[in-house]
ROMI-841985 format. One record per atom (N, C-alpha, C, O, CB): x, y, z. Coordinates in steps of 0.001 Angstrom, whole numbers, padded with zeros to 6 digits, always signed. Glycine has a CB too. Example, Ala and Ser with C-alpha at 12.3 -4.5 7.8 and 13.67 -1.06 7.14 Angstrom:
<rs>
+013190-005690+007800/+012300-004500+007800/+013200-003300+007800/+014236-003319+008465/+011308-004473+009046/+012850-002250+007080/+013670-001060+007140/+012900+000030+007870/+013409+001138+008039/+014084-000598+005725/
</rs>
This chain:
<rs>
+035123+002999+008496/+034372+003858+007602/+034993+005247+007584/+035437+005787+008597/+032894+003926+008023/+035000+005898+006135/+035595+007198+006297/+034393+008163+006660/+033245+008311+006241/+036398+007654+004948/+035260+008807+007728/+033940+010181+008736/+034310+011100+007654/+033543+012052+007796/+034398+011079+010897/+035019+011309+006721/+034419+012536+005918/+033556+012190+004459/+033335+013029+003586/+035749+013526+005513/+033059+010519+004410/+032544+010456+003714/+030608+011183+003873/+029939+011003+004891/+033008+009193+003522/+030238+011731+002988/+028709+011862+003059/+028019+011238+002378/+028303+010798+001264/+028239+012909+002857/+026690+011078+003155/+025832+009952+002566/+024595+010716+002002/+023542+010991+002577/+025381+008756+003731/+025098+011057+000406/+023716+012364+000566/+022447+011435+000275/+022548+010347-000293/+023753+013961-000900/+020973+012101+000824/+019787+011367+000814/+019656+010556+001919/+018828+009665+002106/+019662+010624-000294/+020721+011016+002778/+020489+009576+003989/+019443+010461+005143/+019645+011640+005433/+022516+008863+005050/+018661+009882+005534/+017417+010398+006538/+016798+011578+005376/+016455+011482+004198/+018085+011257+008407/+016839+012469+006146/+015761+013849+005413/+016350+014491+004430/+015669+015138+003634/+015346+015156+006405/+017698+014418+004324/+018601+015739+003243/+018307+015692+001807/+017833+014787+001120/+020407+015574+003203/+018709+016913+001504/+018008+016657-000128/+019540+016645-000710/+020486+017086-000057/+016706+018211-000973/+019662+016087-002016/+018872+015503-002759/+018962+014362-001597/+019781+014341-000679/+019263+015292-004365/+017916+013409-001856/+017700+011562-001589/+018259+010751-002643/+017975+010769-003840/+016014+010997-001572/+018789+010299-002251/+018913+008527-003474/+017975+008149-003474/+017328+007815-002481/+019760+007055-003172/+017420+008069-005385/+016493+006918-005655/+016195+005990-004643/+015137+006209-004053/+016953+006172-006658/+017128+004588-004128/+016545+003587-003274/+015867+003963-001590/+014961+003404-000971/+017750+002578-003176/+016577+004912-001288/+015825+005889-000053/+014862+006152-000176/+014249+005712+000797/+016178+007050+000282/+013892+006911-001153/+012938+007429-002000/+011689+006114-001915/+010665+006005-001242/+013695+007770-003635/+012168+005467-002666/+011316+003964-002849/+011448+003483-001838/+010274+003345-001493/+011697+002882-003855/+012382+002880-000604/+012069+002602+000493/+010701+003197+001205/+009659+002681+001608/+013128+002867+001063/+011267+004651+001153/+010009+005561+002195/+008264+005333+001306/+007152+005124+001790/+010571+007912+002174/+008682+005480+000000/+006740+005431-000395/+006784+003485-000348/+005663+003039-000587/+006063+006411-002848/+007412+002832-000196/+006796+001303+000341/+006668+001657+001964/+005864+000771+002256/+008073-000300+000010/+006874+002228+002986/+006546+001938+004584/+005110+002677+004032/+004085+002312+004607/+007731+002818+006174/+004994+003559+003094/+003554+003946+003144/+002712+003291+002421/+001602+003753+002158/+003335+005151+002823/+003041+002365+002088/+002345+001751+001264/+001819+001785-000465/+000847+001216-000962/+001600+001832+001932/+002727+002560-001048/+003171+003167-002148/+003690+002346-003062/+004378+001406-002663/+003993+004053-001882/+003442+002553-004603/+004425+001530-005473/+006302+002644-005510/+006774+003718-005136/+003381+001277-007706/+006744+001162-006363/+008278+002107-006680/+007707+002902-007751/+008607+003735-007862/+009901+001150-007305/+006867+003216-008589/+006508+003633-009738/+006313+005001-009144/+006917+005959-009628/+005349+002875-010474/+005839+005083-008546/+005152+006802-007918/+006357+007263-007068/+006373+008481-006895/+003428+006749-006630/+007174+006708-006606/+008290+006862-005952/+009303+007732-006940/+009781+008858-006808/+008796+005452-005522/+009487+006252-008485/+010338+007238-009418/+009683+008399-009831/+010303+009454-009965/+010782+006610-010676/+008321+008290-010076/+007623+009742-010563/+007884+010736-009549/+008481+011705-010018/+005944+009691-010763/+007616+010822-008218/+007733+012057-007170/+009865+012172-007467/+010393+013284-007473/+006930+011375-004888/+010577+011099-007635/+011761+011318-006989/+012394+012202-008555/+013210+013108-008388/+012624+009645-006305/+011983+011877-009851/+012035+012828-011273/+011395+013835-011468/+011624+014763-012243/+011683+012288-012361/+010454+013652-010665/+009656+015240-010984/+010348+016555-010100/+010498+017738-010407/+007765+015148-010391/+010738+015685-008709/+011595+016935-007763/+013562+017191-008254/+014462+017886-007784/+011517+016178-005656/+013475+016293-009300/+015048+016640-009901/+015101+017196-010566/+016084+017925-010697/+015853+015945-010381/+013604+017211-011802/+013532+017831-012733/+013775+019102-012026/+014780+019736-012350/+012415+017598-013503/+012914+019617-011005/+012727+020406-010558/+013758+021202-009428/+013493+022133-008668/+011752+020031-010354/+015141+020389-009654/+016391+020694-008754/+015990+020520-007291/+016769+021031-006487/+016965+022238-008979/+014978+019928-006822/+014537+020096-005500/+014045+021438-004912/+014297+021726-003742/+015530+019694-004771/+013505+022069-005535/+012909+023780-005024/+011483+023638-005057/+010765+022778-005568/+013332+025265-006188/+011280+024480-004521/+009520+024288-004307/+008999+025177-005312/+009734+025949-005929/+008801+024794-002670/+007536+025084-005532/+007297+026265-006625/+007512+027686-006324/+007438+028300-007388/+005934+026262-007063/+007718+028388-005455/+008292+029650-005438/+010082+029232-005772/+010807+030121-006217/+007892+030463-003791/+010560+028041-005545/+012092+028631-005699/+013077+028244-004635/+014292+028053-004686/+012099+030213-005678/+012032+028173-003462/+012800+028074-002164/+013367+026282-002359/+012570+025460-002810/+011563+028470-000552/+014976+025812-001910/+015343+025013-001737/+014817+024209-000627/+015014+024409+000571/+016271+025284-001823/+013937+023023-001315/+013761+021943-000182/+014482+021630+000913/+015683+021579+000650/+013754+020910-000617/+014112+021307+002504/+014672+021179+003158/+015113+019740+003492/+016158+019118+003682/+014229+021825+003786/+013324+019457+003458/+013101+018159+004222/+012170+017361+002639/+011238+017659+001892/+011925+018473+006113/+013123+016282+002814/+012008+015958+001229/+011230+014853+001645/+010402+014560+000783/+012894+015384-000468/+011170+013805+003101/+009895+013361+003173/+008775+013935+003656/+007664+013409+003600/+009925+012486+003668/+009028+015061+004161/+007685+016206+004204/+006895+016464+002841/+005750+016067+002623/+008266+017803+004640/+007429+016954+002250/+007104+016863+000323/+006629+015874+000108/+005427+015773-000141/+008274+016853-000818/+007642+014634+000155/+006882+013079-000188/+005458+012847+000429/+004417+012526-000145/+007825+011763+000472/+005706+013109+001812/+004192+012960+002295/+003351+013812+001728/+002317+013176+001525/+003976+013151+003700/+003239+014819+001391/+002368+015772+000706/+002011+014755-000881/+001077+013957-000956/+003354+017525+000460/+002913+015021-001916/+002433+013882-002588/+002068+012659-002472/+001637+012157-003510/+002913+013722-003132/+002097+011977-001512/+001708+010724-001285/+000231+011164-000812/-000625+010341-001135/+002688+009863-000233/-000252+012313-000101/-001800+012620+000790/-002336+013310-000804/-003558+013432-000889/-001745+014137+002683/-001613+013704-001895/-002629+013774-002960/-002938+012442-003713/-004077+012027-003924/-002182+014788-003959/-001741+011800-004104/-002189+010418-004476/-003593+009776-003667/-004631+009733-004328/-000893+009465-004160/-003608+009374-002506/-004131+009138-001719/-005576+009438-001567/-006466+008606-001389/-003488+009459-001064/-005729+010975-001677/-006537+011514-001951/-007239+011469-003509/-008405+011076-003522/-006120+012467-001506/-006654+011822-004771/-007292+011653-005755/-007857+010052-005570/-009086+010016-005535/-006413+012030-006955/-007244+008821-005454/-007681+007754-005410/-008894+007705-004858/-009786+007220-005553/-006932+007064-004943/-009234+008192-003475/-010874+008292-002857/-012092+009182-003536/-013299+008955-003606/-010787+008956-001360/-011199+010411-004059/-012459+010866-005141/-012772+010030-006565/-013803+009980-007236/-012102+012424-005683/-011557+009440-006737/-012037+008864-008152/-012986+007348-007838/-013531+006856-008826/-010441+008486-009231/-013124+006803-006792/-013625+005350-005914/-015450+005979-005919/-016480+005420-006295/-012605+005119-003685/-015171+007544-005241/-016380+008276-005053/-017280+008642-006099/-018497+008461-006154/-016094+009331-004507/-016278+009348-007174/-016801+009076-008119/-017719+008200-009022/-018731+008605-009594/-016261+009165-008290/-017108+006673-009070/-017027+005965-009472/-018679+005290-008985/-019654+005098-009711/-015728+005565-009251/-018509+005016-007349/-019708+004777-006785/-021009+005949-006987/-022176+005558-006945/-019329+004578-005355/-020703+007266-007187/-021776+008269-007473/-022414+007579-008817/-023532+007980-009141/-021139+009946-007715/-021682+006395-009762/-021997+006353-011622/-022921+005124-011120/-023518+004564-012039/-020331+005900-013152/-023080+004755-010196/-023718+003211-010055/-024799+003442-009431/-025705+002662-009726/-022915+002067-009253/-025077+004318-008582/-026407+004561-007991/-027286+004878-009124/-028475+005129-008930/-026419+005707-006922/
</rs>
């Protein structure tokens, strides 16, 4: 293997490769669909956070979107059960 090849997206580095991306939201239990949405929305977005600052770590981020997914899903369940009582 060539040692000056780089493997960008490999573990934490930004950018990630697409299939890295979708790997990590399936161990969480995630579709590939929300995977391509988080992994286009942070390209659109060059990988910077909303002030600007260059991402470091992008499954930190991922997890953050994945705990809102996550989250809207239980209010909208809550919701849902508040319409039936």
């Amino acid at each position: 293997m060539n040692k000056n090849l780089k493997l960008t997206g490999h573990g934490r580095s930004v950018p990630p490769i697409l299939p890295h991306v979708i790997i990590y939201f399936d161990q969480q239990g995630m579709t590939a669909k929300e995977a391509e949405a988080f992994f286009h929305y942070q390209a659109a977005h060059q990988w910077k956070t909303q002030s600007g600052t260059p991402i470091k770590n992008w499954k930190t981020v991922a997890g953050n979107w994945i705990y809102d997914i996550q989250r809207s899903r239980v209010l909208s369940l809550q919701l849902k059960l508040n319409r039936l009582r």
